[in-house]
Every structure is written in structure tokens, then in C-alpha cells.
N, C-alpha and C positions, 0 to 999 in steps of 0.2 A: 253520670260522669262527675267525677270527684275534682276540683282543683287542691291542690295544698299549698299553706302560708305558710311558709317558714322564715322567720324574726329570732330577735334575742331568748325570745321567752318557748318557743317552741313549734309546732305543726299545727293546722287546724285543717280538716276539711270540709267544704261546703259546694254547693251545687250552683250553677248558674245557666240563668232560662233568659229568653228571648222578651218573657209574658208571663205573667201572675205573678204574685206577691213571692219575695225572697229577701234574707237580709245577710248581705256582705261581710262578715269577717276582716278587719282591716288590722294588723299588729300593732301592737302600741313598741315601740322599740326601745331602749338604753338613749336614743338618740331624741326622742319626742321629749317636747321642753314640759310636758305637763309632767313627763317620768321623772326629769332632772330635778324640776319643784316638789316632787314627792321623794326625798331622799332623806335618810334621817339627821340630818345636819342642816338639814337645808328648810324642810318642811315645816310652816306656820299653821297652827292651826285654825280655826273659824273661832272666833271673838266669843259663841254663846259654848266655853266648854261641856257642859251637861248636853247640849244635845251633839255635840259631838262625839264624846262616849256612847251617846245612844243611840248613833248612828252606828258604831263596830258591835254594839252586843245584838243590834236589830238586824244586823246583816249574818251575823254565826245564828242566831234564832231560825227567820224565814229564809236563809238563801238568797233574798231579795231585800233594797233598801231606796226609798228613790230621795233623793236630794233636793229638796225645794229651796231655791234662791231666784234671783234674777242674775241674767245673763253678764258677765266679769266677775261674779261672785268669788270667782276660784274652784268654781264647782267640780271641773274635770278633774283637776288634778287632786282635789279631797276623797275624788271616785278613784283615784290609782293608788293614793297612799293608801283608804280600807282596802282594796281589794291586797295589798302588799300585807299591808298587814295583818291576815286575817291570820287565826289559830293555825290551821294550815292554808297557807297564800298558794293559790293556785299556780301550776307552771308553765301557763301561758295568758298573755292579758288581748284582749279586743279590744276595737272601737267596733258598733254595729251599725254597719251603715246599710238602712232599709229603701226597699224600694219597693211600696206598697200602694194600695189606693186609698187602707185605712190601719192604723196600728191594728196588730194583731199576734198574738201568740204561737203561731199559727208555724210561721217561717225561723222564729226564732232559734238559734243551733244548742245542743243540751251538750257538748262533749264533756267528757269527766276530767277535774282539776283544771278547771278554765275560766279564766274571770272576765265579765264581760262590761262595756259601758255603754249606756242605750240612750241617747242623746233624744226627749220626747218634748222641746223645748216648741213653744212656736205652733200649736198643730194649727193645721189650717179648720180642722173642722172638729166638732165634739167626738170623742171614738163612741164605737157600738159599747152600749151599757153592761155587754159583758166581760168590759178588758179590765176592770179591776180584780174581779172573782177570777179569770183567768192568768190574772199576772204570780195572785196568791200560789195557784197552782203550779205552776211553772215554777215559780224560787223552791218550793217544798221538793219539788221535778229536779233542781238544778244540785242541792244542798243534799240529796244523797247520793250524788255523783262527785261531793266534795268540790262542788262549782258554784260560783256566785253571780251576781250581775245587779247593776248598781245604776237607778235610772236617772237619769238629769231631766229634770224638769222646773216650771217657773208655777209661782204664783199663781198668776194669770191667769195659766191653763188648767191645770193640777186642783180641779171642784169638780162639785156636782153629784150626783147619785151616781156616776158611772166608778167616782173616784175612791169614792165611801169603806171599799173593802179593802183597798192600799193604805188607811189612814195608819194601823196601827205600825208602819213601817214607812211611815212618812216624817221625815224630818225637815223643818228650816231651818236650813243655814244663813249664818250669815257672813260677812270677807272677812280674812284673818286681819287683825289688828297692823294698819298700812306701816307703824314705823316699826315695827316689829321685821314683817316683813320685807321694806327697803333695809333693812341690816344685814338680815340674811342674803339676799342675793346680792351685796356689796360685798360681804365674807364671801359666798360661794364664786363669784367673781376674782376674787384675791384681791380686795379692794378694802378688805378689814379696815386699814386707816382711817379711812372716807367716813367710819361710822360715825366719828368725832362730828363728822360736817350736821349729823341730825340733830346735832344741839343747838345748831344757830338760830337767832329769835327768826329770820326770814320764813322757816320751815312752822313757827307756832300754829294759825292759823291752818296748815294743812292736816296737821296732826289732830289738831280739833276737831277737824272735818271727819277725819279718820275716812278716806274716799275709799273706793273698790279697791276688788285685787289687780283687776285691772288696769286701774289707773297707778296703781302702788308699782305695778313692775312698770307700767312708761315711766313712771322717776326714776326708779333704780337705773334703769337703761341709762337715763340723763347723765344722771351721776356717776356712775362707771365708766362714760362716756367722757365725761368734762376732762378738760385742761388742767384744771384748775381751779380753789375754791373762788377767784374772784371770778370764777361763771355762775355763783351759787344765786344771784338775784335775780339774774336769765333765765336762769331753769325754772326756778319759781313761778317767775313770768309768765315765761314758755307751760308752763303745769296749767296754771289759771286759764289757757286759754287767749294771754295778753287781752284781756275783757276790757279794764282799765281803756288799755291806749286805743283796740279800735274804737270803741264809742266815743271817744275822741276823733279819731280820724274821720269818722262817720260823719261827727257835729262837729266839726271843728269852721267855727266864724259863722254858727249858722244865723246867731242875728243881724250877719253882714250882708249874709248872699238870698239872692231869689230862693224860691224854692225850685225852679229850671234851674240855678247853678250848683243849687244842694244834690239836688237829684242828678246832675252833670256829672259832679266829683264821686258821688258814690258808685257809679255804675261804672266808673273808669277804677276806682279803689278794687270791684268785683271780678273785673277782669284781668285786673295785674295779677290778683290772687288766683285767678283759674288760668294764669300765662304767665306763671313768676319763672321771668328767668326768657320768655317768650321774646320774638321781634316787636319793636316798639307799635310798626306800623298792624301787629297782630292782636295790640290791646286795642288797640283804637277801634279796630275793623269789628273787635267785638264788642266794646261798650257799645260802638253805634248800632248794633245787631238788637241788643235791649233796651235799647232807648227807639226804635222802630219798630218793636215789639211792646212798648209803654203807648206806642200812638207819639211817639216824639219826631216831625218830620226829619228827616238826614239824605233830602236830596242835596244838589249842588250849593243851589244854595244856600240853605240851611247849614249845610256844612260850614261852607268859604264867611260867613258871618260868625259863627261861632267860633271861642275860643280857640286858640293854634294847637296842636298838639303838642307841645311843651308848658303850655300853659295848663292843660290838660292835666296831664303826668305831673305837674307839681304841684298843683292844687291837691293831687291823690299820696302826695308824698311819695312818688314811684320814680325811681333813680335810673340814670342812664348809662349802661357801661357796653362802649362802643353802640351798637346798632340795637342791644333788647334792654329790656324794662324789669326793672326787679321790687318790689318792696324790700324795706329796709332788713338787709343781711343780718345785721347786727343781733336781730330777735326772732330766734331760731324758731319754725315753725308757725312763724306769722301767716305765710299766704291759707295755710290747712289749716287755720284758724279763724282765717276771715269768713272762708267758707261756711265750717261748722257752725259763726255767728248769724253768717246772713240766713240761713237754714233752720238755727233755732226759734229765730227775734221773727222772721217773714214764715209762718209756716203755713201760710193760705197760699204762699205766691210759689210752693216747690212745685207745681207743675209746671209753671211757666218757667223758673227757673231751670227745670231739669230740659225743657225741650231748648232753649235759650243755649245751654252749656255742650248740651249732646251735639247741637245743632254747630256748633263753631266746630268741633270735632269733626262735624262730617262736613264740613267747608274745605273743598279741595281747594278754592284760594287761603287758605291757610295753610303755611307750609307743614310736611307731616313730622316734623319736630316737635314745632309746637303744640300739634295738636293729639301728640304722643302725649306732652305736658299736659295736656287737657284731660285728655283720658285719665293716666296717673292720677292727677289730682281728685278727679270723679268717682278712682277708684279705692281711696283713700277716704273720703268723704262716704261715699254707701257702707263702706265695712264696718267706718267708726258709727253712725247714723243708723245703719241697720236698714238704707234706705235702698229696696229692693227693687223700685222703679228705675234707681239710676242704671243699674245694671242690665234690666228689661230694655229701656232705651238702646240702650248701648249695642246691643245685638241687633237689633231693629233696624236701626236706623244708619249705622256704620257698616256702608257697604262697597262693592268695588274694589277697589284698592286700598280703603279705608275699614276693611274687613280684617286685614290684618293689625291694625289696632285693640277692634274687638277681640280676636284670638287672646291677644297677651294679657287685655285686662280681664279676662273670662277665665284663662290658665290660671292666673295668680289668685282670684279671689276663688277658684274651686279648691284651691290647697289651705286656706286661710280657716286656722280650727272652728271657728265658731259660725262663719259666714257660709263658710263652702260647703255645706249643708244644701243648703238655699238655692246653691249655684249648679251645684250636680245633679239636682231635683230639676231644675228648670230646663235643664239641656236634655232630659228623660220626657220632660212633658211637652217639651216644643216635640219632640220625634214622636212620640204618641199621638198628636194629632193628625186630623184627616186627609189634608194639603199644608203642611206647612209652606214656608218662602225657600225657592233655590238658595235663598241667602241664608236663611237660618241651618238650612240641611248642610251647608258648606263651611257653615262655621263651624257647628257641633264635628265633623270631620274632621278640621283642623285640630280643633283644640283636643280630640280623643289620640291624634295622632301626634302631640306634641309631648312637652315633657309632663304635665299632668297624665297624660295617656300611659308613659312609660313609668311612671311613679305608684298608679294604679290601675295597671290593666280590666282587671276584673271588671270596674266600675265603665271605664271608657270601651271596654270589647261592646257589652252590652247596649250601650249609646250608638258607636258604629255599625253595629248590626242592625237597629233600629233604622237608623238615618239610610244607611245600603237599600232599605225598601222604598226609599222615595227617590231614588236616582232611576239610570236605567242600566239594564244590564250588560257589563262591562265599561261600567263608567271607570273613567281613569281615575277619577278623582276616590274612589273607593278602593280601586284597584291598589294603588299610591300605597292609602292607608292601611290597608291592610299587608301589604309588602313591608312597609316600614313597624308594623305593630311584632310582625312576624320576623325581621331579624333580631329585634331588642329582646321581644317576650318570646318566643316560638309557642313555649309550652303551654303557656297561657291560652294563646291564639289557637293551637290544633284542639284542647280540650272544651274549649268553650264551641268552638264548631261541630265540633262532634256532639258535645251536649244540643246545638241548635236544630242537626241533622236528626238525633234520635228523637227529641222533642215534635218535629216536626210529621213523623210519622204517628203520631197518639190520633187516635181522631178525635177527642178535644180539643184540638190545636185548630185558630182561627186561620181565616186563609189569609192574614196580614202577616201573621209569624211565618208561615211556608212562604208567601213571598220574600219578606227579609231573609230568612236562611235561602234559599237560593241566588240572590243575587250577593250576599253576600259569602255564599262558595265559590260561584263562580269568578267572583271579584278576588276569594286565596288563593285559586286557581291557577290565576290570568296572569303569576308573576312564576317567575323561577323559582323564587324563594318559597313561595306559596305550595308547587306543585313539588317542590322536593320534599313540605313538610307532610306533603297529605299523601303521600307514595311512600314514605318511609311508615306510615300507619296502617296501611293495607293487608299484614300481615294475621289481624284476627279478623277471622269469621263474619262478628257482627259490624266491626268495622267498613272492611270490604262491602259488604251489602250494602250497609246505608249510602257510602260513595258509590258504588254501582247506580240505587235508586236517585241520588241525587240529580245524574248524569243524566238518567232514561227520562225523571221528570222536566231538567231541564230539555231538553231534546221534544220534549212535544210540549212546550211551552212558547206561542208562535214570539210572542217578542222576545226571546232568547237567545231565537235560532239563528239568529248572525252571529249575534256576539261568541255562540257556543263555541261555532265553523270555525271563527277566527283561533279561538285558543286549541280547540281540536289539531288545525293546521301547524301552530307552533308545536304541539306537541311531538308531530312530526318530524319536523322540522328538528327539533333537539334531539328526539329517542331513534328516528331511523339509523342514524350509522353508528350508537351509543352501544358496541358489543355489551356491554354488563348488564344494559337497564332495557334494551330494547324487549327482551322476553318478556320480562314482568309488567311491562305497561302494554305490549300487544293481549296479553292475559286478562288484563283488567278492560282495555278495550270491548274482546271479546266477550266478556261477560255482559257489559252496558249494549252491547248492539246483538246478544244470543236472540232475544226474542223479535220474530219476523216484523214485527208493528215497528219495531227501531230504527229498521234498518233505511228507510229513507233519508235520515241524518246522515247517511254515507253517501249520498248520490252526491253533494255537490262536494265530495272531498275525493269522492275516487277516482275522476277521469283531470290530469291535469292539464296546465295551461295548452299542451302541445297532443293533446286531446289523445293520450297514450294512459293506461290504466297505471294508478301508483301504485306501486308494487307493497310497500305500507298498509296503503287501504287494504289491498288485496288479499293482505295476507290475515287480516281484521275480519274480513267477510268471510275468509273460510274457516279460523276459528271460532267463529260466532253460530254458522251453519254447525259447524260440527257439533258444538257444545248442545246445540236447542236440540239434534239429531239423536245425540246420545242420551239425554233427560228425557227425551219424548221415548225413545226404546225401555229405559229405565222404568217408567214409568207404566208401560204396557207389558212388561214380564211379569 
């Protein structure tokens, strides 16, 4: 069963399973900000020209080209301009998003005049030694199809003997020239004017630096953004990290105070920055959290001796406005900066800090505002950091009612181009396991059924049908989602089912996959929305049958069999007096209950409350008898 993408650039089709290695197809659009950065007016090239010409003639050569940089490089979007500008630029572009145990050539889609971006940054493990020799094959596979595909990868990872046979179609890049590109996207902006401001001495020292592309489009953003040039030493500021002023704040009088009052101030400094904007009484509650977590006592009285909390908050230079606590407004970006500092400077102490920070988050005497602000900030901090525990945590340990925190930082950073990678992986490998936590099964739920869900169905159907195997059958909480995946996506949702359904009959197929596909049918099932879309599909042959078998094997599946009864009985309930539709679902009843072994799923549905035969059921039993009647004669002619 085939899904199709249809985006700016055209169709693609691709397959989508429950189990084994497959890789997603995702559009790149007119709308994705790597497309808008690859335009001809807009687009900077990478700083080493010669290998950037030899990345478009290596890419018309092999079909294939992979881009070696680190991560901000500019890499994706240097991967959308080749593929645009190839001799002939294909008429449809991807992102490939895999879902595998090990890279592999294997899943990879070959459609003709299709350009593809295969993102192999980060692998967790070495691939099998023959994914260089096969990658060769594959572009040569792709380039007489008039298709290309253009790998992103790092330094790092991108060695070894496995890598050897890619080399001659291996290029480092490196970031397009920063003031180059803060021009361009001040013009593409319509902020042309502004370019005069890259002449001021304040900007010298950044230009020298020449930082990433990355860091090149957070200025731009600045600057586009600004008032006004006399915000130009802020933004500066703000670039740098404000480096300068915390390591001040840090030491500031430190050969006045104790090292208990040094370490006092900084741990209230840390927590205005993880509560900037927080209830005053919310910093305090939390410095004192890591400073009992230092082995610093903070009983009563401990407390009631130590400094007031005003005293506190000004020593950290944290302002009061009405009832919360802010660092200084003035230096945009300060509190995400203190963070990024204390993270750099302490990087022994990020476990204790990451449990320390998660942990105020999941303090329900923390009001869920602030600890809204918490998360935010966390989840700002792991994207720019790359710090993949915070995120881990966050799932974990955000639970109850504090679950819904997790959803929103979990949603945000799966959409996040470079991160949400990491984050769509981990919501697949949490359900892959063998028990995971009611908590983690209900998060991964949430967040496939939310707006990442509706943004990219394919990826989150696949997660939800997962997670559907760890519930029970006719859980609501599946049921929910899958209702709600089904009025946004419909089509998405019948084909991917139907894909699970066919799947499910291979006898390859584990008996974890047949469980996920059955509760998560019967959880399409269990809603109206659900049972309208899988009754309006009834009409082929092979369709028909696989829902037939679904039904029969639910039905002698003992933990089922309530849950079956219950949506059985709705069904009634809707299609008995339903003149247009009652025929064709008595029809397809009939068929799930023709064989004599079935027929016990009827007993508890046919004699009702007032112990009178339903005339529904009844009329289900004698089409069922009939049908088994007429095949068994049919069969003996």
C-alpha cells in the first residue's frame, strides 16, 4: 500500500510498515527556510569556492555527493541549492527521514527526477562495511533515473574503511562567509538599509571570527529585528553570549564574600535564569533545591539565618517587578545565556544539573507557569547544546499532570530541523521496547496526536501504532487518537492501516506487529469517524478480507473480547435503523461470523437486556449460516 506526498515540487510514493527498516519521504516545500536560503539572490556560498564547484560536478558525475561539515554549517540548505541546481534539477525535492536499526541502502526510495537529502549526521554506531560500496551503487541507480541524493554528514562520523569507497564524492565544506551572508538575508528581509550597520567597528571582531551559518542567521534575525542602530552594541552583546558581563556576575566581590556566599549568589543567579520572568518565591524554592542538592543544609533553620530573600535576588542582580523575578531586561537573551555558560564552564556537573533543573519542573509546588518557563528554557538550552539527556529527562521524569509540559517541549523540538532528528528516533525506540512506562506510552500518544502528529502523519501513525501495542484493547486513550489523527489525516490513517492489516498476515511478521495492528484497528474502529473510514473501504476484494480477518482474529483473541462486544454493540446501535448502511455492514458482519468457530462472539450480543432475541443479531446469524452453507455446497459440486 502506497502513501503519496504531494508538496510544491510534486508526488512521491512510499510504503509504510509497523517493523523493519523503511525511510520516509518528507517534502521539502517553497515554505522550508533551507529552500528560501537556497534562492538565487539570496544564496551564499561555502567560504572554500573549489570545493564547492566540486561538489555540483561530483553530484552530475556519481548521482550521489555527501557534504562533510559540522553541524550549523549551512549544510542542508547547500544540499537544496545542488540539488536545484543541477543540469536538470529534479521535480521533486525530499528530506529522508529513516527509520532503521542500521543505515542501509536497502529502504532507500529510487523515483525518477527526484532529489533527495539524507541527513547521516551523529550515527550512534559504525554502519556495516558495506554502506560505502553500496551507496556508490545506488547514486549510479539514482543518476539514470535523472535523480540525485545529496548526504549530510560530519567529520566525526564520515572515516574508516567502511567510508573509503564514498571518498571520491566526498567534499568538506565549510560556512559561507558570515558577513556575506548577514547581507543577504537583511536584503532578502527588505532590510537592504541595515547593511550600512555591518560597517560599524562593534561588528570587527565578529567578522574576524567569521562564526557559523548558523550563528550568522541568529544575527541577521537580531538585526532585522532591532529598533534601531543604537541596539547595535546589545546585539553584539547578546551574540557573544554576554560572556564579559556573567563572569562578572558570577565573581562579582568575590574577594569580599565567603565562598558559602559566592556559591549562595551564583545558585540564585542560575535559577532566575532557569525562572526568568518566574514567581520570586519560585527562584528561591529552586536555588534552595541545588544548594541541598550541594549538601548545603536549607532546613528551618538554616534558612531563617541565612540571607532574606531580597537580599538574595540582589546580590544576583535579579529585579523585581510586582511578585516575579527577572535578570536584567535590558540584555536581550541574558537568562539563555547564563544557561549555555553554566553548561559550558561546569561540564562535569550537567548531570546533576540536568536532574536539579528537570526536577523544579516536576515540582508541583511550583506553579505550572513557571515551570512551563522551566521546560522552555531546557528546551532551548538541549537544541542549542545538542544536549540529548535533557530531553531524555524530560519525558521521564514529567509526569501526571506535568506530562503535558513534556508533550509541548517534545512537539516543538521533533519539528526543530536539525534536532528533531534525535527526537523522532527516541519516541520510536521508547515504543520499541519491551515494557516501556504507562508514562512514556501516553506521552508518545499525545505528542503523535498533536500538531507534530498532524504536520507529519506518516512519521507519528507509525509511533501510534507502536505505542496502541502497549495499551489495552480499546483503550480510550488510543481510541482518542486515532479519531482525532483520522478526522485531520483520514487518508493517511486508512492507508497506513491497511498497510498494518496486510503486513500483518506475512508470516514474517512478529507477533508484536499483529498485536499493534490489532489493537490499533480496533481502537479506528471504536469511534464513528474511524468506522466510517474503514466501511467506505470495503468495496475491494482484498480489502474486505483483510477487515473480515481482522474482526475473526480479534474475536478469538481472549483479552479482546470485551472490548470487541462493546464496539460490536455500538455498531448496532448506529446501523440497525440506518436504511442505507444497515445492508452493507450486516454483509460484512456476515462474512466475519460465516465460519461455525465465530460464531460464539454472537452469544453475548444476541439475547438482549430483556432476554428477547435482537433481531440485528439475528439477522447476522442467518446470513453467516447461509453464506458458510452456500461455500461448503460450492465447494462439494
Amino acid at each position: 500500500m502506497n502513501f503519496t506526498h504531494s508538496g510544491r515540487h510534486g508526488i512521491q510514493a512510499f510504503n509504510l510498515h509497523l517493523n523493519g527498516d523503511q525511510v520516509i519521504p518528507v517534502p521539502i516545500t517553497d515554505s522550508d527556510a533551507a529552500y528560501k536560503a537556497s534562492q538565487e539572490d539570496r544564496f551564499v556560498p561555502p567560504r572554500n569556492p573549489g570545493q564547492w564547484v566540486a561538489a555540483s560536478e561530483l553530484l552530475e558525475k556519481y548521482g550521489i555527493v555527501v557534504l562533510c561539515a559540522a553541524p550549523g554549517a549551512g549544510r542542508r540548505t547547500a544540499a537544496v541549492r545542488l540539488l536545484r541546481t543541477a543540469t536538470n534539477p529534479p521535480s521533486a525535492l525530499f528530506d529522508l527521514d529513516p527509520e532503521w536499526s542500521k543505515p542501509s541502502v536497502r529502504p532507500l526510495p529510487e523515483e525518477t527526477a527526484t532529489g533527495y537529502i539524507l541527513d547521516l549526521s551523529d550515527l550512534p554506531e559504525q554502519p556495516d562495511d558495506r554502506l560505502g560500496t553500496d551507496l556508490v551503487g545506488h547514486g549510479e541507480g539514482l543518476r539514470k533515473k535523472k535523480s540525485f541524493i545529496v548526504i549530510l554528514a560530519t567529520p566525526t562520523d564520515w572515516y574508516g574503511h567502511w567510508a573509503e569507497p564514498t571518498l571520491p564524492f566526498t567534499v568538506r565544506l565549510e560556512s559561507p562567509d558570515a558577513r556575506a551572508l548577514v547581507a543577504a538575508e537583511l536584503r532578502a528581509h527588505h532590510r537592504g538599509d541595515r547593511v550600512a550597520w555591518l560597517e560599524e567597528k562593534a561588528f570587527a571582531d565578529i567578522w574576524k571570527a567569521n562564526p557559523s551559518a548558523r550563528a550568522a542567521w541568529r544575527l541577521a534575525d537580531r538585526l532585522i529585528l532591532a529598533s534601531g542602530p543604537e541596539r547595535l552594541q546589545a546585539i553584539v552583546n547578546e551574540f557573544g553570549d554576554w560572556h564579559t558581563e556573567i563572569e562578572d556576575l558570577l565573581s562579582h566581590d568575590r574577594a569580599k564574600v565567603s565562598d558559602a556566599q559566592l556559591l549562595s549568589t551564583r545558585v540564585t543567579v542560575w535559577a532566575g535564569a532557569l525562572l526568568h520572568g518566574g514567581l520570586r518565591r519560585s527562584v528561591i524554592k529552586a536555588a534552595d533545591g541545588l544548594l541541598s542538592q550541594l549538601g548545603i543544609g536549607r532546613d528551618a533553620a538554616n534558612v531563617l539565618v541565612d540571607a532574606t530573600t531580597s537580599s538574595r535576588l540582589s546580590a544576583a542582580k535579579i529585579v523585581r517587578d510586582g511578585d516575579r523575578a527577572f535578570h536584567d531586561k535590558n540584555m536581550e537573551g541574558l537568562s539563555a545565556a547564563i544557561l549555555r555558560h553554566l553548561w559550558d564552564e561546569f561540564p562535569t556537573q550537567r548531570e546533576l544539573l540536568r536532574t536539579w533543573a528537570i526536577g523544579i519542573a516536576a515540582d508541583r509546588a511550583i506553579p505550572e507557569e513557571d515551570a512551563r518557563q522551566v521546560t522552555s528554557a531546557l528546551l532551548k538550552l538541549a537544541v542549542h547544546r545538542h544536549d540529548r539527556a535533557i530531553l531524555d529527562g524530560l519525558a521521564s521524569d514529567l509526569c501526571g499532570p506535568r506530562r503535558a509540559l513534556a508533550v509541548e517541549v517534545l512537539t516543538e523540538a521533533a519539528g526543530d530541523a536539525e534536532f528533531g532528528r534525535y527526537v523522532r528516533d527516541r519516541l520510536r525506540q521508547w515504543m520499541d521496547t519491551r515494557a516501556p512506562s504507562d508514562n512514556k506510552v501516553d506521552l508518545v500518544i499525545e505528542i503523535c496526536t498533536g500538531s507534530w502528529g498532524i504536520s507529519q502523519p506518516a512519521l507519528a501513525l507509525t509511533r501510534l501504532g507502536k505505542a496502541a501495542g502497549h495499551k489495552d484493547y480499546g483503550s480510550e486513550a488510543v481510541v482518542q487518537a486515532f479519531q482525532q489523527l483520522t478526522l485531520r489525516r483520514p487518508e493517511h490513517v486508512r492507508k497506513a492501516v491497511d498497510q498494518w492489516l496486510s503486513d500483518a498476515e506475512s508470516e514474517q511478521t512478529d507477533e508484536a506487529v499483529r498485536r499493534q495492528t490489532l489493537r490499533a484497528f480496533l481502537a479506528l474502529v471504536s469511534s464513528d469517524e474511524g468506522t466510517d473510514l474503514v466501511l467506505n473501504g470495503v468495496a475491494t476484494p482484498e480489502t474486505r478480507l483483510r477487515l473480515v480477518r481482522a474482526w475473526q482474529n480479534l474475536l478469538s483473541t481472549d483479552a479482546a473480547v470485551k472490548a470487541v462486544e462493546r464496539q460490536l454493540s455500538r455498531w448496532q446501535e448506529r446501523f440497525q435503523d440506518d436504511h442505507e448502511r444497515r445492508q452493507p455492514v450486516l454483509d460484512l458482519l456476515a462474512d466475519i461470523f460465516a465460519p461455525p468457530s465465530r460464531r460464539s462472539g454472537l452469544d453475548g450480543l444476541m439475547v438482549t437486556e430483556e432476554s428477547a432475541i435482537c433481531p440485528f443479531w439475528r439477522d447476522v446469524l442467518e446470513r453467516a449460516a447461509y453464506q458458510f452453507w452456500t461455500s461448503e455446497e460450492a465447494s462439494t459440486s
